[in-house]
N, C-alpha and C positions, 0 to 999 in steps of 0.2 A: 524686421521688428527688433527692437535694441530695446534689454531688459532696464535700461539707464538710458534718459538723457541729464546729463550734466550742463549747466550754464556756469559758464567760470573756467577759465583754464589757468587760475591762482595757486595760492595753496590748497584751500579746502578743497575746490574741484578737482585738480591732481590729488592730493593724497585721495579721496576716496575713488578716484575712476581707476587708480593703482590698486588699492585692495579689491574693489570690487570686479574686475576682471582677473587679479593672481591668485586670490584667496576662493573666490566665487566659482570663478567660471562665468563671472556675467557679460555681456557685451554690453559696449560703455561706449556711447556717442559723447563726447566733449566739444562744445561747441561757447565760441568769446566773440563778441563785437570786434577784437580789435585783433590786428594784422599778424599778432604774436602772441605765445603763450608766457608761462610763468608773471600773470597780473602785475601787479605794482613793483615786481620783484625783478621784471627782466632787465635785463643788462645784455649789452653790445660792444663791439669793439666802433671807436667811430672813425672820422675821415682820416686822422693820425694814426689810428692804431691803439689808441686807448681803449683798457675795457672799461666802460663806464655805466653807471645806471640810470634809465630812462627816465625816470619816478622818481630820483632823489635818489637821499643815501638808505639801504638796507642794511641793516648790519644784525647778523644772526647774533642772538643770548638766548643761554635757557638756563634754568636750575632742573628741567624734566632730562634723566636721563631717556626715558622712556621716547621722547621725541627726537632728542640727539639722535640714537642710537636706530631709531624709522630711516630719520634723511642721511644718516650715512652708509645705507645702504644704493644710495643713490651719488654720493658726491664724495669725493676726498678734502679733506680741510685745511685749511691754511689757517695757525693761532692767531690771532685779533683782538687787541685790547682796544676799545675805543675809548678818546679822549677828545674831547669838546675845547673849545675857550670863547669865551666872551668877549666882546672890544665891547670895556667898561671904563667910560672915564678918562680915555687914550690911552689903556693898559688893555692886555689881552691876558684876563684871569683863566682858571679855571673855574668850569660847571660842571656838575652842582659844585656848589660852595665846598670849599674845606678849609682846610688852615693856612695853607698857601695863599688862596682868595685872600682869608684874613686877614694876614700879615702885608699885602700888597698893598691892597687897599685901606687901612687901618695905620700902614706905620710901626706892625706891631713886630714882636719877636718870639711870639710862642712857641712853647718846642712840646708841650705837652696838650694831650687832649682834656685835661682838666683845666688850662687855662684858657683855652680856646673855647669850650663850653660855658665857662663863666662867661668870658665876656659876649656870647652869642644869648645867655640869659639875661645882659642890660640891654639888647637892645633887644628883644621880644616883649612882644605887645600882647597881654591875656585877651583869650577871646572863648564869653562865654559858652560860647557852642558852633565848631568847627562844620561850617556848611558848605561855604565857595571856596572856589581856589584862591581866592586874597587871603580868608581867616589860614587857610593852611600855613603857609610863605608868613604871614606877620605872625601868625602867637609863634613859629619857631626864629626868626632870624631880624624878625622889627622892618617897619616899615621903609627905611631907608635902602637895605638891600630888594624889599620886596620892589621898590620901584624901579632901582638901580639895574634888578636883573631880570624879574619876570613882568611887572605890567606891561610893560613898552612892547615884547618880545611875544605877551599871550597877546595883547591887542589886535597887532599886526598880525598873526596867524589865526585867531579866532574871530575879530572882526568884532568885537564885546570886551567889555572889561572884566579881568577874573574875575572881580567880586557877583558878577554874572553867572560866572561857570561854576559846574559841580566841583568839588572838592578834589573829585579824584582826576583833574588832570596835572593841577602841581604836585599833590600826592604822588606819583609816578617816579619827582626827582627829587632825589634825599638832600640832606647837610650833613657835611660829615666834618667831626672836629679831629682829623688828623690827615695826612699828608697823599692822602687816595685820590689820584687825579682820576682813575677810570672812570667812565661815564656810567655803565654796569658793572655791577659784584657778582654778578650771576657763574654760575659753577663751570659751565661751558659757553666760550667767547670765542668764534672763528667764523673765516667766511670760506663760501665752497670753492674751491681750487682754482677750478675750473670756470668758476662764475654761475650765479643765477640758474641761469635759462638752461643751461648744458646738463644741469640737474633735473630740470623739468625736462628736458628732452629725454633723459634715462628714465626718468617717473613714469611718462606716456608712451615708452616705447613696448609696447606688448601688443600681440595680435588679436587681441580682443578689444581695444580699447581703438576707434577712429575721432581724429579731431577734425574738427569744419571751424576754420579762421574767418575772421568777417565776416562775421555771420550775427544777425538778431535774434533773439528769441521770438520776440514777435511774429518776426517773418517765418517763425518754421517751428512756433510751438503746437501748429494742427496739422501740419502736413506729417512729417517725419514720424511712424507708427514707435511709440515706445512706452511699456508697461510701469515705471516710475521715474518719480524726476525729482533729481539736488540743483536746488538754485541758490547763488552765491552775490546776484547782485541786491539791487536796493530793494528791499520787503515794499516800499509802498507802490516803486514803480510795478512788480509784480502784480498788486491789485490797482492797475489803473489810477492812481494817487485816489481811492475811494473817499478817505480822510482828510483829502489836503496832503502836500510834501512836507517828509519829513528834512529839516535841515541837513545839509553837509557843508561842511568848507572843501573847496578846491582849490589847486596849488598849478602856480605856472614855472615853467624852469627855464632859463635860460644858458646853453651849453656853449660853454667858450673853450678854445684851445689858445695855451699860451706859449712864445716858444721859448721857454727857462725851463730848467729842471723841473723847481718848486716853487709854490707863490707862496703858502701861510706853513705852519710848522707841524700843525694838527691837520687829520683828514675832515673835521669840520669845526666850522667858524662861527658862531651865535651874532645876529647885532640886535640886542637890547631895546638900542637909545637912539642907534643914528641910522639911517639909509631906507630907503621902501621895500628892501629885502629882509627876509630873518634870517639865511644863513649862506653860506659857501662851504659847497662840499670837493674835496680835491682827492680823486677815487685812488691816487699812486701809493695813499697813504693806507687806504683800505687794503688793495688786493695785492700790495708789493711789488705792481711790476716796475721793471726797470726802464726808462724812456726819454730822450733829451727833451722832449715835452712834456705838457702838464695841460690835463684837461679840469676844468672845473664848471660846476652847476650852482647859478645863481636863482634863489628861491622862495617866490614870493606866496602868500596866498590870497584865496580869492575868495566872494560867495557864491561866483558862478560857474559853471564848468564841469567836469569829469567829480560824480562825488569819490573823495578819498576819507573825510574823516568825518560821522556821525556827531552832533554838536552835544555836548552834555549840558544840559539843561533842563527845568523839571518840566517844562510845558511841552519840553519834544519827548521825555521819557513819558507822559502820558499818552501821547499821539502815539507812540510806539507801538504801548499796550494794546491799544485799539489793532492796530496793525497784526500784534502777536496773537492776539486773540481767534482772529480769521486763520492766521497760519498751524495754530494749535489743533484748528478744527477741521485741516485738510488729509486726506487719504493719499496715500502713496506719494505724498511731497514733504520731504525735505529741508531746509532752511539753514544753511550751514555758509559762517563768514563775520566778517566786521559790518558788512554792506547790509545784509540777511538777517544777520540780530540786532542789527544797530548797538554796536557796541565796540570800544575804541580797542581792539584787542592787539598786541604785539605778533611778529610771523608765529613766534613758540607759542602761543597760544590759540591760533589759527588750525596750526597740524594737530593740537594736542585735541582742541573739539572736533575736528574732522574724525581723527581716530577715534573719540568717544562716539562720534554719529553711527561709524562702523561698526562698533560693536552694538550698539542699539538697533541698526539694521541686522546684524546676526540674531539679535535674541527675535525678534520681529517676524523675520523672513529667515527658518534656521535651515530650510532644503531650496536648494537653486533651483529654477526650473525646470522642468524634466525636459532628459535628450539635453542637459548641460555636464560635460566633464570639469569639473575643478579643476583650474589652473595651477602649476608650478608655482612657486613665492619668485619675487624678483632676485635676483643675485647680486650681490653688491660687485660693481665694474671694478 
């Protein structure tokens, strides 16, 4: 009998099968559909020797020290600024917009952020009440960059036009009227050393905690005896799509090795305007290693497939509700995830509700089972 089954060997399901086996003492079955752990996030060395990400590019930020300060008890860091550029117009700008952008594309020669400000107040467009992700992008920067740099770019990845989507997915990426190419301002910006997966291998390595790889829930959510359960994929799938499916978009990738050093100058590349792809990511630039080759992942999305991203839109955040509703009203389950609350969340925000789920399991359930000894805390390697 396992006092935990977990579904997900992501973050949310690592982080909590980690406290709750070191903190608890509980025994934690982790069990994932697919052949490997650390979800969206793992990363591999592949046929060349590159370590590269399965899933696209990850790249850790946080402003929570509180979450820093969890996973690096688990990984050493390598500092990481990440920087974007767009191929706009046959220039390759910076994203989000700044002064740089500005100046490129404009002709201009601002050197202050008061004049870069002005002129980003001729071309914004008033919008009386800030709904979709278009009104975002035009009442700050006018309609000429909104198309230049985000419709063409949300299209092909959401599969809808901003003015479709909730507000908060361009909301996400600022305009800055001075010379900050970083793609994040956030307080800590690094990737794990060691990579991904090496990290989740130190999360789930404790003797309370067993994972079963390829494995469904389906197939072994009545056999396997266990007294509650964290589930981390899609909330509708969980109830049999009882409502109807809720939307996701899915992403296909395609992995090339090339043999040059470097192809682009940045670890990722945006296209806007031109190609059936939104972006190339080239991981040498991410994790620093050193390599007479270069691998890169070419990055399309889809509306079918593997769900990765929850669609923000008002008629799916109703369906949700419905969805939430059922899950509010379940005894000794769980819901913890982007997949599980339907909600477009970043990895730092991922650990950061896991560890709140935690402590709402402590105040909930404050004595472990009896004939259970409390485990050791994990040790940072």
């Amino acid at each position: 009998m396992f006092d935990w089954l977990i579904v997900g060997a992501g973050f949310a399901g690592s982080v909590l099968a980690e406290r709750l086996a070191s903190q608890r003492g509980d025994k934690v079955l982790v069990i994932d559909k697919r052949s490997h752990i650390a979800g969206n996030a793992y990363d591999r060395h592949d046929a060349a020797g590159i370590l590269m990400h399965q899933y696209g590019p990850h790249i850790f930020h946080t402003n929570s020290q509180a979450v820093f300060d969890h996973l690096s008890a688990f990984t050493e860091w390598r500092p990481y600024e990440h920087r974007v550029l767009a191929h706009v117009d046959g220039q390759l700008l910076p994203i989000p917009i700044n002064r740089t952008t500005i100046n490129s594309l404009y002709g201009k020669s601002f050197t202050t952020e008061a004049e870069t400000e002005a002129f980003l107040q001729t071309l914004a467009e008033p919008v009386d009440e800030i709904r979709t992700s278009e009104d975002v992008v035009v009442s700050r920067v006018g309609r000429e960059l909104y198309e230049k740099f985000f419709r063409g770019y949300t299209r092909k990845q959401w599969g809808v036009d901003p003015s479709e989507l909730d507000k908060s997915v361009t909301a996400r990426v600022p305009t800055r009227v001075n010379d900050d190419d970083r793609y994040f301002g956030d307080r800590y910006q690094f990737m794990p050393a060691a990579g991904y997966t090496r990290m989740f291998e130190r999360m789930l390595d404790h003797p309370r905690i067993t994972v079963m790889l390829s494995t469904n829930f389906a197939d072994v959510r009545k056999h396997i005896p266990h007294r509650r359960l964290i589930f981390t994929g899609p909330v509708d799938e969980y109830y049999d799509f009882r409502y109807g499916r809720l939307p996701y978009r899915s992403l296909r990738f395609e992995h090339v090795t090339l043999d040059k050093p470097w192809h682009q100058p940045v670890g990722v590349v945006n296209y806007p305007q031109t190609e059936d792809y939104t972006r190339v990511t080239e991981y040498k630039h991410l994790t620093g290693q050193e390599h007479p080759k270069t691998s890169l992942t070419y990055e399309r999305s889809a509306a079918e497939g593997e769900p990765y991203y929850p669609v923000p839109r008002p008629e799916n955040t109703l369906l949700y509700k419905r969805y939430e509703a059922l899950a509010d009203a379940e005894r000794d389950v769980w819901f913890v995830g982007r997949l599980a609350t339907y909600r477009y969340y970043n990895m730092d925000q991922v650990v950061g509700q896991a560890l709140s789920t935690f402590r709402r399991i402590e105040e909930a359930l404050p004595v472990p089972p009896a004939g259970h000894q409390v485990g050791m805390a994990a040790a940072a390697p």
